[in-house]
PDB file with SEQRES, HELIX, SHEET and CRYST1 records, atoms N, CA, C and O in Angstrom:
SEQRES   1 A   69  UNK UNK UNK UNK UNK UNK UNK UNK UNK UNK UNK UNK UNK          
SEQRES   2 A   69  UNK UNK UNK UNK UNK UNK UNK UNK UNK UNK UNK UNK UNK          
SEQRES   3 A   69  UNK UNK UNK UNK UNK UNK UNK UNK UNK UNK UNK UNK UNK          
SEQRES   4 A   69  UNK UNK UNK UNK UNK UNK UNK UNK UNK UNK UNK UNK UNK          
SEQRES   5 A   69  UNK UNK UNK UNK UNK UNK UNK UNK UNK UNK UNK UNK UNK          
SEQRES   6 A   69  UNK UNK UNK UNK                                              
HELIX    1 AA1 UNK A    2  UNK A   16  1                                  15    
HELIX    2 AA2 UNK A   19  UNK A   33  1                                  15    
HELIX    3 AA3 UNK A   39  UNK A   67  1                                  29    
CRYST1    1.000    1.000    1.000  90.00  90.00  90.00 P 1           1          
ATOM      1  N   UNK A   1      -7.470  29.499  14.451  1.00  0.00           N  
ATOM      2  CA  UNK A   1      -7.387  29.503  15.896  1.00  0.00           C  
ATOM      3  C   UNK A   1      -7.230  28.082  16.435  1.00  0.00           C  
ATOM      4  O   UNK A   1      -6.622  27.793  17.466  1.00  0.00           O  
ATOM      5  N   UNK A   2      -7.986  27.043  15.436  1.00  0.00           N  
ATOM      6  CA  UNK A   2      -7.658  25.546  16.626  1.00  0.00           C  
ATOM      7  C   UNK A   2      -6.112  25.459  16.035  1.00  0.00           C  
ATOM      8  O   UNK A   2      -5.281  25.229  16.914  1.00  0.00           O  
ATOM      9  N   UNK A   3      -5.520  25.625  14.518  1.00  0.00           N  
ATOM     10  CA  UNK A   3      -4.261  25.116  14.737  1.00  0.00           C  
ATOM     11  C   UNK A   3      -3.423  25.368  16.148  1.00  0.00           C  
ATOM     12  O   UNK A   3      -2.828  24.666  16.966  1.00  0.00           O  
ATOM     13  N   UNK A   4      -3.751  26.920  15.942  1.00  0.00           N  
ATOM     14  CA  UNK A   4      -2.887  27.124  16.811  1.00  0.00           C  
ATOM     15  C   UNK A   4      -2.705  26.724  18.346  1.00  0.00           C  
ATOM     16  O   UNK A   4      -1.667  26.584  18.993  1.00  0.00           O  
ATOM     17  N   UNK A   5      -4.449  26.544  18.840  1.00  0.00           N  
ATOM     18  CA  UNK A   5      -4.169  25.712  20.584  1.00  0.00           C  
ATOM     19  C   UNK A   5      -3.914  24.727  20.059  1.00  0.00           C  
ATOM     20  O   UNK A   5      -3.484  24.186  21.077  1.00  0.00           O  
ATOM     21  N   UNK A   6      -3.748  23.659  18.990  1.00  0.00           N  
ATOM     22  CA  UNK A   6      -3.127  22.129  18.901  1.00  0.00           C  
ATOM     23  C   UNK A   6      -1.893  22.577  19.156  1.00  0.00           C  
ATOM     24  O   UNK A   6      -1.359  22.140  20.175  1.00  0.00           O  
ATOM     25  N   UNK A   7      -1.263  23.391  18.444  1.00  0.00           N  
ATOM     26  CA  UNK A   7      -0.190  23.263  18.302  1.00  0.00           C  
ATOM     27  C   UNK A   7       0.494  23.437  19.430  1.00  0.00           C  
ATOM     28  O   UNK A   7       1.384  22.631  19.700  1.00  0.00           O  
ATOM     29  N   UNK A   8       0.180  24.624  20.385  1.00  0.00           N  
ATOM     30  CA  UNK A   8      -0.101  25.198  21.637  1.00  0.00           C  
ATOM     31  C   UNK A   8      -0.521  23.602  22.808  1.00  0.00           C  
ATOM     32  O   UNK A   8      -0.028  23.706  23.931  1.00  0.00           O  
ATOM     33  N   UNK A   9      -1.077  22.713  22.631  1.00  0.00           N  
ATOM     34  CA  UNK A   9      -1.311  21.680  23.409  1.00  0.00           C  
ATOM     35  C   UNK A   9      -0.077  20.917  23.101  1.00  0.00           C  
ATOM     36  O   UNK A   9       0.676  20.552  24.003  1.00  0.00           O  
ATOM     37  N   UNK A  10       0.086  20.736  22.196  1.00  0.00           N  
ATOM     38  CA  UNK A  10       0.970  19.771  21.911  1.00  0.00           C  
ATOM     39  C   UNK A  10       2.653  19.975  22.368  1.00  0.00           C  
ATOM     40  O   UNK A  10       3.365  19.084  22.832  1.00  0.00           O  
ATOM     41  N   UNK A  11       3.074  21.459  22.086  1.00  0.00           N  
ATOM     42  CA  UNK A  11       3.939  22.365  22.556  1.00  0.00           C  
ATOM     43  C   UNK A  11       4.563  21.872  24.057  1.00  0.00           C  
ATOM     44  O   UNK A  11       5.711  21.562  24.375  1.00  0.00           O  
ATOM     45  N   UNK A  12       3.226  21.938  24.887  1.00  0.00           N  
ATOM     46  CA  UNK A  12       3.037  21.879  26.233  1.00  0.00           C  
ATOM     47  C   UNK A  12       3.240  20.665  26.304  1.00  0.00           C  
ATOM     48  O   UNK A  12       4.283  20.494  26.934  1.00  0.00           O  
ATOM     49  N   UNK A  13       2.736  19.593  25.948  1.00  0.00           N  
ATOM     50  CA  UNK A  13       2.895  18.088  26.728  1.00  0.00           C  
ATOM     51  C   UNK A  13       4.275  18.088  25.828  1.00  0.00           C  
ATOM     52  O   UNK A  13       5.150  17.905  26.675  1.00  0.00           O  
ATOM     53  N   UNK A  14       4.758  18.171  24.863  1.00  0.00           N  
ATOM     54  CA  UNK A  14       6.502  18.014  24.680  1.00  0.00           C  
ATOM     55  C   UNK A  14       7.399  18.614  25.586  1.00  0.00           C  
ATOM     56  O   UNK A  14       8.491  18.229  26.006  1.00  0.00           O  
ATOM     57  N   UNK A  15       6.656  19.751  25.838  1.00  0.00           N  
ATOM     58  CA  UNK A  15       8.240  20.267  26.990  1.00  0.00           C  
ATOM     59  C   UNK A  15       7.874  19.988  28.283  1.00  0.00           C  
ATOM     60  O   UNK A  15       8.662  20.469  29.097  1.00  0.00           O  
ATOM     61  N   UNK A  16       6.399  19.013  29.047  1.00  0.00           N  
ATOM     62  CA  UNK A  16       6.285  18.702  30.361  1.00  0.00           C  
ATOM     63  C   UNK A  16       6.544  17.254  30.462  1.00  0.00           C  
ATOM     64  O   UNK A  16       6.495  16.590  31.498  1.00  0.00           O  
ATOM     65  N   UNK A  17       6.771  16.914  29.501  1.00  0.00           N  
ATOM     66  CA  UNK A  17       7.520  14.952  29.572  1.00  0.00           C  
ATOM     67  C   UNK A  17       8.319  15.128  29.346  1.00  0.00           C  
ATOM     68  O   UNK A  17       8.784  14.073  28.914  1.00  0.00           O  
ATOM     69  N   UNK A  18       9.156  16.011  29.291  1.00  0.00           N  
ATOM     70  CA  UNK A  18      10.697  15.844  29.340  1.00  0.00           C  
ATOM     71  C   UNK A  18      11.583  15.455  30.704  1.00  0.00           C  
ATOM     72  O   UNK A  18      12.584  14.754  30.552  1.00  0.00           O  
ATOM     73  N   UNK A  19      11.371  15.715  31.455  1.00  0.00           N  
ATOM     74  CA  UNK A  19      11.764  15.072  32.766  1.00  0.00           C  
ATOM     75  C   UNK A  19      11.696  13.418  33.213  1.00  0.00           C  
ATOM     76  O   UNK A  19      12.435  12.515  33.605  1.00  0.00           O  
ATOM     77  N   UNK A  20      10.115  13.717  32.830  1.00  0.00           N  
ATOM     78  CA  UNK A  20       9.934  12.109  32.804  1.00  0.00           C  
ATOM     79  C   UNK A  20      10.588  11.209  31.979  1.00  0.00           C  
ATOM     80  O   UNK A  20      10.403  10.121  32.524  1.00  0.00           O  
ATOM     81  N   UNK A  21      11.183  11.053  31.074  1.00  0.00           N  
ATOM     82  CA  UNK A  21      11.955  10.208  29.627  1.00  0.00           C  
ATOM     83  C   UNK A  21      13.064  10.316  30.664  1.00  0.00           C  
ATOM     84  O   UNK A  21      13.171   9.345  31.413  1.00  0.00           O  
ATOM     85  N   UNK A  22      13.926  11.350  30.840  1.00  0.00           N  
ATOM     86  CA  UNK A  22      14.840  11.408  31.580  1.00  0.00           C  
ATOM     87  C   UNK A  22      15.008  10.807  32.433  1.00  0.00           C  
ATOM     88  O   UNK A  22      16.076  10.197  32.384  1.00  0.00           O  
ATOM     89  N   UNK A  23      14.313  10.619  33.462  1.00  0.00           N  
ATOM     90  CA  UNK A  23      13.979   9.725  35.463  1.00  0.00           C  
ATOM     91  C   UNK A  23      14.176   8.430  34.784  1.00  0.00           C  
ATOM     92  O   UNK A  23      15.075   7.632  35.049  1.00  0.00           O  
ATOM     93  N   UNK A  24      12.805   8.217  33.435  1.00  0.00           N  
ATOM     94  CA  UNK A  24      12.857   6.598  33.140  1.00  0.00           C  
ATOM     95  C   UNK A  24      14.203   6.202  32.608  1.00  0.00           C  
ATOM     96  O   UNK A  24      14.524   5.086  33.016  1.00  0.00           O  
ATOM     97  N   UNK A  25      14.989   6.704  31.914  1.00  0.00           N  
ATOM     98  CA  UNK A  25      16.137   6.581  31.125  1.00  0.00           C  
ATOM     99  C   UNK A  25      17.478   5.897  32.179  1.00  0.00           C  
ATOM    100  O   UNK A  25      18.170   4.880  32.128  1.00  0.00           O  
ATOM    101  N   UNK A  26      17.419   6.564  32.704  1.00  0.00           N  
ATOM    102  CA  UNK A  26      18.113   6.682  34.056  1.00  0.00           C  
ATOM    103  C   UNK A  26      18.272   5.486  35.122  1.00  0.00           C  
ATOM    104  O   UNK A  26      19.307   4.952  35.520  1.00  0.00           O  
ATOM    105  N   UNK A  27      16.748   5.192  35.510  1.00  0.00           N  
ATOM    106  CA  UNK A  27      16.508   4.036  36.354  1.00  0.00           C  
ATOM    107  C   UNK A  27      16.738   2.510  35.841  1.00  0.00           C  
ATOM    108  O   UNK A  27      17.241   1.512  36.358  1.00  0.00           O  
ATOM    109  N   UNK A  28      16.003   2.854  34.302  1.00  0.00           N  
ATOM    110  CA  UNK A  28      16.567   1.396  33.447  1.00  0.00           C  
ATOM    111  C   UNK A  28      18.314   1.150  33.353  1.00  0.00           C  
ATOM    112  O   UNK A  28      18.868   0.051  33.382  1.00  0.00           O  
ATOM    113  N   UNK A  29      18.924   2.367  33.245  1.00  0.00           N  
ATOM    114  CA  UNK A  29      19.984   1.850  32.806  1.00  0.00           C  
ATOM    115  C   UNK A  29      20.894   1.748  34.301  1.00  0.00           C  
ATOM    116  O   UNK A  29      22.053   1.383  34.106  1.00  0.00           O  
ATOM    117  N   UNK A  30      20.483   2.058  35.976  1.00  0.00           N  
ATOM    118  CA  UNK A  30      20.809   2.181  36.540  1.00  0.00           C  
ATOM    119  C   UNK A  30      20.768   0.419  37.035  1.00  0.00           C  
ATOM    120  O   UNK A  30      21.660  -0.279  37.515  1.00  0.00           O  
ATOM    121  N   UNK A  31      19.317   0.093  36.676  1.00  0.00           N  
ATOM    122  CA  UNK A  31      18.516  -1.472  36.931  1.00  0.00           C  
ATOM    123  C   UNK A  31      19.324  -2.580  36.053  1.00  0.00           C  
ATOM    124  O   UNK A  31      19.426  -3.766  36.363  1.00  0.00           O  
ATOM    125  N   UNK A  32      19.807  -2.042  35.048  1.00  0.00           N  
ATOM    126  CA  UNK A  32      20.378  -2.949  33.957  1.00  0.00           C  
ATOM    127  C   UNK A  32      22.116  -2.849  34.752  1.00  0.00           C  
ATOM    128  O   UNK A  32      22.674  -3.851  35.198  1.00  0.00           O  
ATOM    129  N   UNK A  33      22.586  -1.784  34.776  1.00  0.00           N  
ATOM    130  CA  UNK A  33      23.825  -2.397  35.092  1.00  0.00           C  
ATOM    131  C   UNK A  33      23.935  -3.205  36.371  1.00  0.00           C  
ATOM    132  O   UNK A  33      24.678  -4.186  36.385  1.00  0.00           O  
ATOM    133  N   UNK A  34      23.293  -2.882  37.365  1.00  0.00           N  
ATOM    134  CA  UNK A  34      23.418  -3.888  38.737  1.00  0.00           C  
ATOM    135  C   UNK A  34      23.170  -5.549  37.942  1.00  0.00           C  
ATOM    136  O   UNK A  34      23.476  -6.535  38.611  1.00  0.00           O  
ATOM    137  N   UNK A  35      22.772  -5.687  36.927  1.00  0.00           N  
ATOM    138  CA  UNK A  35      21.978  -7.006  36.800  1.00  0.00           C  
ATOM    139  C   UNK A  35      23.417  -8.006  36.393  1.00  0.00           C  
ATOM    140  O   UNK A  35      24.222  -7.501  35.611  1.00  0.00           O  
ATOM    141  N   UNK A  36      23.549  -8.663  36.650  1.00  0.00           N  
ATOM    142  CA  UNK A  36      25.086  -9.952  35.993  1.00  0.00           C  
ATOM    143  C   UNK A  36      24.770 -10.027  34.961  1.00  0.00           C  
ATOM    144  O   UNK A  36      23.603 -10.036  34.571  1.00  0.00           O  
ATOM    145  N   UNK A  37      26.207 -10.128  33.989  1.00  0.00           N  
ATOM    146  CA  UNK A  37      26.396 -10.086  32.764  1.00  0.00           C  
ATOM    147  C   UNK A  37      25.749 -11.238  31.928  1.00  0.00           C  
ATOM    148  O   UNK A  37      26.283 -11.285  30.820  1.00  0.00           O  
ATOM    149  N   UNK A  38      24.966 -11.997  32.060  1.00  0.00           N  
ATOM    150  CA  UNK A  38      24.379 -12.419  31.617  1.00  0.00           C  
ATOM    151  C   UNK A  38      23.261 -12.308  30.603  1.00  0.00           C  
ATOM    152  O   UNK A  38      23.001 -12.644  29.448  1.00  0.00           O  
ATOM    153  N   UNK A  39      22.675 -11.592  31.746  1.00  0.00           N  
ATOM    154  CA  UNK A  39      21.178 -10.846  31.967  1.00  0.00           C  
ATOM    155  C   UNK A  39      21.946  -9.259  31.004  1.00  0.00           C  
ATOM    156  O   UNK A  39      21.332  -8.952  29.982  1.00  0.00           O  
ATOM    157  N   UNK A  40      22.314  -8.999  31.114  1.00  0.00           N  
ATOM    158  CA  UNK A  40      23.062  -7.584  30.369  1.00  0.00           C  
ATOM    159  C   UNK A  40      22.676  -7.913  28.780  1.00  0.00           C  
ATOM    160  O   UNK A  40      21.852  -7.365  28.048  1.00  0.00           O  
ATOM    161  N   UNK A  41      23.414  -8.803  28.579  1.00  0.00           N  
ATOM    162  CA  UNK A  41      23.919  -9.642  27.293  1.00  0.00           C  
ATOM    163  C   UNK A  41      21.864  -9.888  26.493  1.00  0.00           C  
ATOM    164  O   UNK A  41      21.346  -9.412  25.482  1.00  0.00           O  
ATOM    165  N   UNK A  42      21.325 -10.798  27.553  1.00  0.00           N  
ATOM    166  CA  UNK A  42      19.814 -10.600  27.708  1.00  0.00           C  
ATOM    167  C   UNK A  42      19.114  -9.255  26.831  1.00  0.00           C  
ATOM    168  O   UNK A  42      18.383  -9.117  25.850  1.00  0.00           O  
ATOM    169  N   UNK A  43      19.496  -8.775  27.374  1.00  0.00           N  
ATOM    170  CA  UNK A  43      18.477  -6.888  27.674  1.00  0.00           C  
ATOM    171  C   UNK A  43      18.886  -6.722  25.775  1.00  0.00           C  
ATOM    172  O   UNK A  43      18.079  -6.500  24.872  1.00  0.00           O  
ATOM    173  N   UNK A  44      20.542  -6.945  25.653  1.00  0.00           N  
ATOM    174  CA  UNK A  44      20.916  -6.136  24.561  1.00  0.00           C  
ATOM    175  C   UNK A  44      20.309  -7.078  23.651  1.00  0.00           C  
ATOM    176  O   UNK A  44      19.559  -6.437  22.916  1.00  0.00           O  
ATOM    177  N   UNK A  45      20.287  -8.374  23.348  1.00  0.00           N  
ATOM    178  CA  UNK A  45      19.568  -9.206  22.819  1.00  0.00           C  
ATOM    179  C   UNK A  45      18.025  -8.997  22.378  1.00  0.00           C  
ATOM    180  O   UNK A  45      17.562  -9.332  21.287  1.00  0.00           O  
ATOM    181  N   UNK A  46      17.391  -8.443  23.328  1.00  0.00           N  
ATOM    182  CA  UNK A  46      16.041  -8.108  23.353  1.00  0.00           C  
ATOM    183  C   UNK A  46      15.926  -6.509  22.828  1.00  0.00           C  
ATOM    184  O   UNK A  46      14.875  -6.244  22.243  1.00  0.00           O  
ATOM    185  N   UNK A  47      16.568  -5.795  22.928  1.00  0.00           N  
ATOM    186  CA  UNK A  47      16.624  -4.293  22.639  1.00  0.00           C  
ATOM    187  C   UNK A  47      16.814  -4.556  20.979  1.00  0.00           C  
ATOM    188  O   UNK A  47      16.210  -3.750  20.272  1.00  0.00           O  
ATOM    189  N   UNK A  48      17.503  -5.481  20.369  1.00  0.00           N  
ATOM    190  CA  UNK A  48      17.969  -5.654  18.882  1.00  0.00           C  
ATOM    191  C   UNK A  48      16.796  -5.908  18.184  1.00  0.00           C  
ATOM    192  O   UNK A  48      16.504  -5.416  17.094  1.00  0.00           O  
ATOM    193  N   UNK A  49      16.085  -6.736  18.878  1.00  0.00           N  
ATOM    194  CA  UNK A  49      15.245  -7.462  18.301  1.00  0.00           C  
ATOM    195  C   UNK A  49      13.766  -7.022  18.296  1.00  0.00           C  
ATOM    196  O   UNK A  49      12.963  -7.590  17.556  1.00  0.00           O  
ATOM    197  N   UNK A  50      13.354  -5.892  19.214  1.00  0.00           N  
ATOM    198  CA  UNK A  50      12.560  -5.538  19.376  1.00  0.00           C  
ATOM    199  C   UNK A  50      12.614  -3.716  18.503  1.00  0.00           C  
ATOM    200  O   UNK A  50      11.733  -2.915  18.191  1.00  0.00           O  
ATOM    201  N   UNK A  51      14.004  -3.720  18.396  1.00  0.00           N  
ATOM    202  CA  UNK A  51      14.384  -2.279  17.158  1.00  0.00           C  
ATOM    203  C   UNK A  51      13.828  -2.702  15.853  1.00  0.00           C  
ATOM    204  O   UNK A  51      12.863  -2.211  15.267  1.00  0.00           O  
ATOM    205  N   UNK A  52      14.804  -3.982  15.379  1.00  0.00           N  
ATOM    206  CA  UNK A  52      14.565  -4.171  14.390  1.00  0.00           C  
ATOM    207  C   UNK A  52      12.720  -4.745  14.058  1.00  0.00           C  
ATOM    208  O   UNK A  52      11.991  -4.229  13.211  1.00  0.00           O  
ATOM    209  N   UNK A  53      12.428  -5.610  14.753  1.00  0.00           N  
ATOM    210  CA  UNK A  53      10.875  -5.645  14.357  1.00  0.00           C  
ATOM    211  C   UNK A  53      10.168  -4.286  14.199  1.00  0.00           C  
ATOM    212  O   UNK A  53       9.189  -4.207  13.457  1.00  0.00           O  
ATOM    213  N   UNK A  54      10.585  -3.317  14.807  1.00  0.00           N  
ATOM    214  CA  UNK A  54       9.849  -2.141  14.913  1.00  0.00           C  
ATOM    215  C   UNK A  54       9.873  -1.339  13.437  1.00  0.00           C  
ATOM    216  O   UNK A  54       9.003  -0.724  12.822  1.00  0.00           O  
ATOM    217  N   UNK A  55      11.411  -1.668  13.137  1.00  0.00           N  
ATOM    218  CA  UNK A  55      11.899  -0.926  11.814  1.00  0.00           C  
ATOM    219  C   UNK A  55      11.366  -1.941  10.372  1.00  0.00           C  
ATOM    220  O   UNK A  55      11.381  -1.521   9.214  1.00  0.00           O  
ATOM    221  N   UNK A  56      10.972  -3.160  10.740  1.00  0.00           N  
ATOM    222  CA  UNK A  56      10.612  -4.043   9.818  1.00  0.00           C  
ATOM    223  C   UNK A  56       9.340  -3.479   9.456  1.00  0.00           C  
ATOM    224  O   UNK A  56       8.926  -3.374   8.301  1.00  0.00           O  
ATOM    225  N   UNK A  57       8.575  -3.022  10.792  1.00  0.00           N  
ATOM    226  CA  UNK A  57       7.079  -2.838  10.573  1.00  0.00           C  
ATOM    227  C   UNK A  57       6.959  -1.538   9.890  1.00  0.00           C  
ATOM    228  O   UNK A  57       6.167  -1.386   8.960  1.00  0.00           O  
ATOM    229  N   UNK A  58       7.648  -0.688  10.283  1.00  0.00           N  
ATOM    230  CA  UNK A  58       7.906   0.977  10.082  1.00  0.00           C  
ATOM    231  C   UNK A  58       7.856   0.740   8.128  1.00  0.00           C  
ATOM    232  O   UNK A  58       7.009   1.182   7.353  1.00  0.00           O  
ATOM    233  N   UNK A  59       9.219  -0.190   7.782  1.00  0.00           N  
ATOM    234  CA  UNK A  59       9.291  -0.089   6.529  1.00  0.00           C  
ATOM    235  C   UNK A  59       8.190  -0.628   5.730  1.00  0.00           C  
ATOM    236  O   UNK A  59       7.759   0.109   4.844  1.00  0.00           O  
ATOM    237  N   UNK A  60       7.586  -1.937   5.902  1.00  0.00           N  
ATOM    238  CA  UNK A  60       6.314  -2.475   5.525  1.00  0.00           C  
ATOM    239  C   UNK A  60       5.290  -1.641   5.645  1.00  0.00           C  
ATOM    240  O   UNK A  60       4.376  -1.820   4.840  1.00  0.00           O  
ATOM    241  N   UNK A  61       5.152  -0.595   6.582  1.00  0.00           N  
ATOM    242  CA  UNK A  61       3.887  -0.027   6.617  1.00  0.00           C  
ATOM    243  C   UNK A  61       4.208   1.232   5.474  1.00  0.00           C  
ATOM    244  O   UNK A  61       3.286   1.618   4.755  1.00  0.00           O  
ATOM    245  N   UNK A  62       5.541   1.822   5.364  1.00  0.00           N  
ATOM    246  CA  UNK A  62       5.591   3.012   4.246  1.00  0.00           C  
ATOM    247  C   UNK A  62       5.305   2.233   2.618  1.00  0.00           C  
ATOM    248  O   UNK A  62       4.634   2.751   1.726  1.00  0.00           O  
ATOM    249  N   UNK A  63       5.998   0.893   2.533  1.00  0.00           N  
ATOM    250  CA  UNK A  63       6.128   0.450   1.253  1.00  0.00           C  
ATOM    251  C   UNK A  63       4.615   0.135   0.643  1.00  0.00           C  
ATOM    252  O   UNK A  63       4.340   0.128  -0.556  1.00  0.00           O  
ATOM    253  N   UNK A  64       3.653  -0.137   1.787  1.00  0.00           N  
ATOM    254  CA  UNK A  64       2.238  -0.519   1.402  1.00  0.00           C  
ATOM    255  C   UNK A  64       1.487   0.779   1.230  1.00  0.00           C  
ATOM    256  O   UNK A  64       0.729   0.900   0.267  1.00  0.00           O  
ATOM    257  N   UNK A  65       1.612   1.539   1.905  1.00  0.00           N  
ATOM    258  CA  UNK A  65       1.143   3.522   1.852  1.00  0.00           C  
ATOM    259  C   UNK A  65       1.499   3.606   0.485  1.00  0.00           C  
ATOM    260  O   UNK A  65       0.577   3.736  -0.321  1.00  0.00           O  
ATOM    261  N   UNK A  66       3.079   3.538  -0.073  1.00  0.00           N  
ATOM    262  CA  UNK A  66       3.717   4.029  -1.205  1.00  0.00           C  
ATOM    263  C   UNK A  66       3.117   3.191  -2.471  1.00  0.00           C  
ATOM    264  O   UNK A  66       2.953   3.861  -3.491  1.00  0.00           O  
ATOM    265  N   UNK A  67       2.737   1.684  -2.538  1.00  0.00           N  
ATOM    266  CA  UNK A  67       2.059   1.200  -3.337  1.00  0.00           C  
ATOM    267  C   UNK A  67       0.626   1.628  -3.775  1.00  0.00           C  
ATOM    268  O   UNK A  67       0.182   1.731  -4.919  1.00  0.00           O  
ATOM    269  N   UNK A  68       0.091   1.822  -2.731  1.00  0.00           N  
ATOM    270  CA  UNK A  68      -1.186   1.855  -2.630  1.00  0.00           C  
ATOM    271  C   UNK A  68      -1.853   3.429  -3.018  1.00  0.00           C  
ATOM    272  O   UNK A  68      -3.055   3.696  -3.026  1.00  0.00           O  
ATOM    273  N   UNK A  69      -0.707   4.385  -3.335  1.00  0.00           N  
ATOM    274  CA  UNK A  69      -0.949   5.589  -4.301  1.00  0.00           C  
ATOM    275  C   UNK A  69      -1.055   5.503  -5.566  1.00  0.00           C  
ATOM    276  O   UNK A  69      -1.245   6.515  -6.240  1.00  0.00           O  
TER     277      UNK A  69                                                      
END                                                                             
């Protein structure tokens, strides 16, 4: 019975933030194009760099899990 209200909670907050991702999605990229190409150039600069650290950490954290079995 708890799987199932987790699963049942969880269910629910995935399909009631969906709107919201959407509005935010939207406004950034509405905020980013008004901005001069500069600042554009900026954003994509920072979007690279903040992927890849993410994916650096992502992989470091599986390779230390995978050792550490």
């Amino acid at each position: 019975m708890r799987a199932f209200c987790a699963a049942l909670l969880l269910a629910g907050a995935l399909l009631s933030s969906e709107g919201a991702y959407a509005q935010g999605c939207t406004q950034c990229r509405d905020n980013a194009a008004a901005t001069p190409p500069a600042t554009q150039l900026a954003y994509r600069h920072a979007i690279e760099l903040l992927a890849g650290a993410a994916g650096l950490l992502f992989a470091g954290t599986v390779l230390i899990l995978r050792r550490s079995r």
